[in-house]
N, C-alpha and C positions, 0 to 999 in steps of 0.2 A: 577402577584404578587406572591411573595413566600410563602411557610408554615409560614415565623418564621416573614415576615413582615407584614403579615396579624393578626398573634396572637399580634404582636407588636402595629398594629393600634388599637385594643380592647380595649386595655390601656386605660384607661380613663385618668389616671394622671402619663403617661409616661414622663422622664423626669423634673419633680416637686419637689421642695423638701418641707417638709412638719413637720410641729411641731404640736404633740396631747400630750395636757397633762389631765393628768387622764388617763393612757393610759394602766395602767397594768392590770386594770378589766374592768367589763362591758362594755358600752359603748364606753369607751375609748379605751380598748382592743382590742374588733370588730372589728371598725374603725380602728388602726396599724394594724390588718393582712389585712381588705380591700384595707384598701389604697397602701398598699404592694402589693398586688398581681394585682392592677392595675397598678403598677410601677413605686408608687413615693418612694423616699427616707424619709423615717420615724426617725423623732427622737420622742423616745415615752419616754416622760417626768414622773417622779410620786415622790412620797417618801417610796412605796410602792419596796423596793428595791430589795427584793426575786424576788418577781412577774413581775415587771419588765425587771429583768437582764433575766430569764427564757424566758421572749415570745420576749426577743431580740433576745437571742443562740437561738432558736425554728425557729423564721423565718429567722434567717440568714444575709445574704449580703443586705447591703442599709437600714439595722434596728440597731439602736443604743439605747442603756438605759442611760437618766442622771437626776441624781437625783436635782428635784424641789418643793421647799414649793412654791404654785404659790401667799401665802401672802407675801411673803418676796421677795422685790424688786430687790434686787443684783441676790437673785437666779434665778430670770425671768429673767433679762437683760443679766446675766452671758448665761445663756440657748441660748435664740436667739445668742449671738455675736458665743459661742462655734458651732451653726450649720452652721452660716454662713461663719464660719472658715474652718469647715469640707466639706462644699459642693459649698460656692461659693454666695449661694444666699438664699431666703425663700420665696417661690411661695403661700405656706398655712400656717396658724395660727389658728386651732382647738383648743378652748380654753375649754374643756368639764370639766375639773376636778371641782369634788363640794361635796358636802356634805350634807345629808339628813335632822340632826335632829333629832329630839321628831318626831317619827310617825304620830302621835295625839295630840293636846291637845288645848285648847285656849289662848286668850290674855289677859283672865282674870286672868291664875296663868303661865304665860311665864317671866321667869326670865330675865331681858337684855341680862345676860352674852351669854344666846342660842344665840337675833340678833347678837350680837357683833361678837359669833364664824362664823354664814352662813353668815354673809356679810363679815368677812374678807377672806375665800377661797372662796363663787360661786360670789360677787361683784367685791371684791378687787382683787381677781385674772386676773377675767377679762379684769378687767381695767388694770392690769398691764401689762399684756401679748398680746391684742392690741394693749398699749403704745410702749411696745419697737420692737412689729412686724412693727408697724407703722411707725417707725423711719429708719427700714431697706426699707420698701416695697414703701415709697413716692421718695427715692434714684433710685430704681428702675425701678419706673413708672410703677407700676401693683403688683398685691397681692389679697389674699383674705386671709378673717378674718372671722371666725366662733367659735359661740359659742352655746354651748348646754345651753337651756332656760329650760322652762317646760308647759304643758300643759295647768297650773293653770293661765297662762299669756293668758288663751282666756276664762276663767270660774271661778267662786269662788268657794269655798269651796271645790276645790281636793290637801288644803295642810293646812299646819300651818301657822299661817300669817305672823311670821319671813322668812320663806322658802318663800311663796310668793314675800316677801317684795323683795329677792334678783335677784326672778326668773325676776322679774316687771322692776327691776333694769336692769338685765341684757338688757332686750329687749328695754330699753329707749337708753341704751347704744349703741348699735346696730343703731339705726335709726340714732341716731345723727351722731355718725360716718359714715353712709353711705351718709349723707348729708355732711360732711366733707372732708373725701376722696376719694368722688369722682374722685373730678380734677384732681387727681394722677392715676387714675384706679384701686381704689380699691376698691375690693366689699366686704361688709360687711352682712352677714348674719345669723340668730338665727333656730337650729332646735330646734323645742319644744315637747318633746315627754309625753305620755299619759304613766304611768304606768309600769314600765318594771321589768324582775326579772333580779336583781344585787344584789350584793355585801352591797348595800348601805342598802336593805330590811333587817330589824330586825331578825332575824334566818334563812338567808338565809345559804344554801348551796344544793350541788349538789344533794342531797336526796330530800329539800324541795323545790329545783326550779320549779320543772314541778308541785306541788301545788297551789305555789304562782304565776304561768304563767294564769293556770285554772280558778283561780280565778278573777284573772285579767282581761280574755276573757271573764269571766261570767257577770261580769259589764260593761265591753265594749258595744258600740251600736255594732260595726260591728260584725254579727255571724259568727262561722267559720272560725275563723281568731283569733292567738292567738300573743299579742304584743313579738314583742322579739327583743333582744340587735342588732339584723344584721338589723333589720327594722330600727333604727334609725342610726345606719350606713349607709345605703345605702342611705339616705336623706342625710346625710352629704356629700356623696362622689357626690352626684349629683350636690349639690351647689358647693362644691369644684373643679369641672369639665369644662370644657369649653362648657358643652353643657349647664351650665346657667351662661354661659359670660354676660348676660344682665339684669342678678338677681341681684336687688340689694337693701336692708333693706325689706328685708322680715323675717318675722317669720313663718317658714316653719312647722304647727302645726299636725305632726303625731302622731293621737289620733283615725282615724277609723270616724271620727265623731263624736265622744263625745261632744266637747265641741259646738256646732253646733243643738243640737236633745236634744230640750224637751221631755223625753218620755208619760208627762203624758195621752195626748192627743191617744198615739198608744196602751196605756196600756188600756187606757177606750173599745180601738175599737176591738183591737184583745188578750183581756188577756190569749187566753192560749198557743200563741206565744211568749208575753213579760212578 
């Protein structure tokens, strides 16, 4: 076997072509340079159109930027038909983009207008962008659908309960589809991650990231081990991969254990460890 077809079988997603939207930051972001450099063809979707066009020109060949409100239907359905114009076909449908919220706060003073905004980009998206991946990948006889969930979909109280509401949404949505599209060969699958520093964090930026990472780690159960945006990347590319051809309605819950580990029990036994 030669140099370049040994680096070529590394590839996890050699060959694939592949739609993230939310893709100009965080998570999203990550994910278009991983899934890049295992070499699938990226359309990296956002409305975030600086930051976008930038980490298309950055990584170059087989990376494209088009602009998508992923609540607004024509823009999703426009999106999917444009990649499969450009490339032929859509092997992946990463549907991460979403939106935070109120930090904090209860459902005693939660305005509606808050649900109405997170279900219509982390639900409504969802569901939109499934639908018209859906319509391409059942043609095809094989696909895979993945969407960024949250943490809070295996535990209470690590969000607001609108956020929850859509996170809870998304992953119903997931099963059911994977019970659906099956018969077509299509796997559908939820990564849920625990905490990360993004974009989406209330005074983030590059000064206060490695604060809000620390802190993060410091509530985390797992020590030594600090959550970050390539971590739930590299869950996504896995499901997106053929080495979980067999993966199918899971919610893939990278969290360290958190949501898993009662601490009070280890706090009694060993307090000046926890």
């Amino acid at each position: 076997m030669t140099g370049t077809s040994s680096v070529a079988s590394q590839k996890r997603l050699a060959g694939k072509v592949s739609i993230i939207t939310g893709g100009a930051s965080g998570i999203g972001a990550s994910a278009v340079q991983l899934f890049h450099e295992n070499g699938a063809k990226v359309v990296l979707a956002d409305i975030q159109d600086t930051l976008g066009q930038a980490l298309a020109q950055k990584l170059g060949e087989d990376v494209c930027y088009i602009h998508c409100d992923v609540s607004n239907e024509d823009e999703v359905s426009n999106l999917v038909d444009a990649t499969v114009k450009k490339y032929g076909k859509l092997d992946i449908m990463y549907n991460n983009a979403g939106i935070l919220g109120r930090p904090l706060g209860s459902i005693l003073d939660a305005p509606k207008s808050d649900l109405d905004r997170l279900i219509s980009v982390n639900l409504v998206g969802c569901f939109l962008g499934a639908k018209h991946a859906a319509r391409i990948m059942v043609t095809q006889g094989q696909g895979c659908i993945l969407f960024t969930a949250s943490a809070c979909t295996a535990i209470g109280g690590l969000a607001t309960p609108a956020y929850a509401v859509t996170k809870h949404g998304i992953v119903g949505l997931a099963k059911n589809l994977a019970a659906e599209l099956g018969q077509y060969g299509i796997r559908v699958n939820c990564v849920s991650p625990y905490g990360v520093a993004t974009p989406m964090y209330e005074g983030f930026s590059a000064d206060t990231a490695p604060m809000i990472e620390e802190s993060l780690g410091q509530m985390g159960n797992l020590k030594g081990k600090i959550p970050k945006v390539e971590d739930m990347a590299k869950a996504a590319l896995y499901l997106a991969s053929d080495e979980a051809n067999y993966v199918s309605g899971m919610n893939l819950v990278v969290d360290g254990g958190f949501s898993v580990v009662n601490p009070t029990m280890m706090k009694a036994l060993y307090p000046a460890k926890l």
